[in-house]
C-alpha positions in Angstrom: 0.0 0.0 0.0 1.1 3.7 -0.7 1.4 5.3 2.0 0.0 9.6 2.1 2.0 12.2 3.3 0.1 15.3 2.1 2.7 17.8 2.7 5.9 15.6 3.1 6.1 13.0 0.9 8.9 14.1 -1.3 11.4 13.7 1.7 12.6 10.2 1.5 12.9 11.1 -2.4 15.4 13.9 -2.0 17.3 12.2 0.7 17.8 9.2 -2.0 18.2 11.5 -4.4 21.4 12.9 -2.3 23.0 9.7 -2.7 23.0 10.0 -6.2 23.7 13.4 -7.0 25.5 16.1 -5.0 24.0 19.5 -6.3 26.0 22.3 -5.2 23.3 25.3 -5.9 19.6 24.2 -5.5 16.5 26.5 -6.4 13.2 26.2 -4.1 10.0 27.0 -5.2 8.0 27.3 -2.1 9.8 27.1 0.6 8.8 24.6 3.8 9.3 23.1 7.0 10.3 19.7 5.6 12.5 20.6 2.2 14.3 23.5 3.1 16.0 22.2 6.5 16.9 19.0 4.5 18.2 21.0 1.5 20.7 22.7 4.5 21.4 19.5 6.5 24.9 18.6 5.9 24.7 15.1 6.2 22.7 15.2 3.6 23.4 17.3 1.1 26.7 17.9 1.8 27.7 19.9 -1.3 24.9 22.6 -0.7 26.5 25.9 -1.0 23.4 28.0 -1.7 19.6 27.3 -1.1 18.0 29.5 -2.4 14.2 29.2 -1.3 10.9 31.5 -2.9 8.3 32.0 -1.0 4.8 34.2 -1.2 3.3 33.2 2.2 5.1 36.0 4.2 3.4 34.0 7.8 6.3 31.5 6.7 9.5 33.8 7.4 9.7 33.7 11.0 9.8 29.8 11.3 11.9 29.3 8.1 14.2 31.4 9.9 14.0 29.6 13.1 14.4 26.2 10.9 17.4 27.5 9.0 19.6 28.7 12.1 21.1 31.6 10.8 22.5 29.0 7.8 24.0 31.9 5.9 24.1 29.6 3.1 20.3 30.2 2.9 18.8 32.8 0.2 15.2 33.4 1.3 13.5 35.6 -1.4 9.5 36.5 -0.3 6.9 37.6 -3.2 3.5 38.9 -2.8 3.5 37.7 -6.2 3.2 34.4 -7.5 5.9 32.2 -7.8 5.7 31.7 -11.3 6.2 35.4 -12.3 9.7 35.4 -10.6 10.7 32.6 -13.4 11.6 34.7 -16.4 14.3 36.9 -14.0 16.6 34.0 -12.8 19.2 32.4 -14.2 19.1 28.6 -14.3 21.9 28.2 -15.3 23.4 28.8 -11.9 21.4 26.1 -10.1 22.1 22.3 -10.1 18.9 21.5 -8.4 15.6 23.0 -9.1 12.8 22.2 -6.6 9.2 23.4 -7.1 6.7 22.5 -4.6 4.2 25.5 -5.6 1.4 25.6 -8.0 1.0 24.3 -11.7 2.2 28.1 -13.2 5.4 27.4 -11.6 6.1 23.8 -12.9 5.2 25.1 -16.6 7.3 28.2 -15.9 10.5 26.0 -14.6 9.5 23.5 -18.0 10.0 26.6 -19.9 13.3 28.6 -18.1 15.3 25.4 -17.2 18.7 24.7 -18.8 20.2 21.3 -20.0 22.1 21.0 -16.7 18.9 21.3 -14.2 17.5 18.6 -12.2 13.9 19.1 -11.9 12.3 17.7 -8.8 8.2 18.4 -8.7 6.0 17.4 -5.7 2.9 16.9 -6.1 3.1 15.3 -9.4 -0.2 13.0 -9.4 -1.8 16.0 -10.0 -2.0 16.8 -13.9 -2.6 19.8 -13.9 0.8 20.0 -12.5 2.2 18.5 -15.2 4.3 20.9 -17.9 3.2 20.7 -21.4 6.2 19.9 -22.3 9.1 17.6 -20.6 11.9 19.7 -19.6 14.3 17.1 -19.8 15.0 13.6 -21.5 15.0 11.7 -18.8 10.9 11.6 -16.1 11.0 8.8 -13.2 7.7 9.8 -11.0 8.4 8.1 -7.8 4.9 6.7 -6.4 6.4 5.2 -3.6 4.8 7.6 -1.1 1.6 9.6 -2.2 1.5 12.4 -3.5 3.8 11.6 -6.2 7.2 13.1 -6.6 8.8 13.7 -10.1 12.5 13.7 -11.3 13.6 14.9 -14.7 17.2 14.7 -15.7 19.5 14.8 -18.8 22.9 13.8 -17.6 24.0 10.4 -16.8 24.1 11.2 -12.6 20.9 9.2 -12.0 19.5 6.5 -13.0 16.2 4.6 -13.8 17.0 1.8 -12.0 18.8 3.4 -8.9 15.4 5.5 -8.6 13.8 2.2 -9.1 15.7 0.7 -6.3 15.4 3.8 -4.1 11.2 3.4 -4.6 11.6 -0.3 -3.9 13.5 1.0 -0.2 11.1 3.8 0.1 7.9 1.6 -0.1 9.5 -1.0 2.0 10.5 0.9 5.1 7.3 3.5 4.4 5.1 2.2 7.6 8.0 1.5 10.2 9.4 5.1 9.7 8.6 8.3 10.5 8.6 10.8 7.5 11.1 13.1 8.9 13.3 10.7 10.4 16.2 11.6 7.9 19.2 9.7 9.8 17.1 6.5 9.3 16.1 7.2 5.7 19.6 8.1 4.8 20.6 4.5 6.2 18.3 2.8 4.0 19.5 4.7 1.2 23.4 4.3 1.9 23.3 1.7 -1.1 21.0 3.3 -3.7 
């Protein structure tokens, strides 16, 4: 059985992620209690040199900035304006690691800016409507090992079907003994992904 984590689901899937990629500079659309701490967690992702988190809920600043720590590697950039309209004046280019956990304007508008370089990561991806027109990438694994769904899209050769097959298999597997954000446990399961 797939097991629902409304609002957290794409955690085991980054932390498995970090075992197969080390992004350096990661982009967050919509910023939360669950990605961005993990994004900055060193055992983790220990390449992370910027984070670089948008958010248009202002009520979120004072506990991301209790989450972060004073992390000075942490860019928090708030909006009043949807997420999406900030797409056209970054430069993907400078990210590894582009994470959108916002609304369907902001997964077309990534599909649209991205570079050949970007992993994509999308929460939420069960949805449709939060699906791009287009793939951004050659390469779509939607993990469906926790619910909602979570979405990778890559071009280089870093990941892999079959490790992201094998990281589901670990994901599904462990899902009902351990608790969502119990990352030192997830990151053992995932030591061999």
């Amino acid at each position: 059985m797939t097991e629902i984590y409304p609002y957290s689901s794409h955690m085991p899937v980054l932390i498995g992620l970090s075992r197969m990629y080390k992004p350096r500079r990661i982009l967050e659309f919509g910023a939360g209690q669950y990605s961005t701490p993990l994004f900055l967690n060193r055992e983790v992702f220990s390449e992370v040199e910027l984070l670089h988190s948008l958010e248009n809920g202002s009520t979120w600043k004072p506990r991301l900035e209790e989450l972060a720590a004073g992390d000075s590697r942490l860019k928090l950039s708030f909006t009043d304006a949807p997420l999406d309209k900030l797409v056209p004046g970054l430069n993907f280019a400078d990210y590894d690691l582009v994470f959108v956990d916002d609304n369907p304007r902001s997964h077309q508008a990534v599909a649209d800016h991205c570079v050949p370089s970007n992993v994509i990561i999308i929460h939420d991806y069960n949805e449709v409507q939060y699906h791009p027109d287009h793939s951004p990438c050659d390469h779509l694994y939607e993990s469906q090992a926790m619910w909602p769904s979570t979405a990778i899209f890559w071009n280089q050769g870093w990941i892999s079907q079959k490790r992201l097959e094998n990281m589901d298999w670990r994901i599904r597997h462990h899902a009902g003994e351990t608790a969502i954000d119990d990352w030192v446990k997830w990151l053992m399961f995932m030591l061999t992904v």
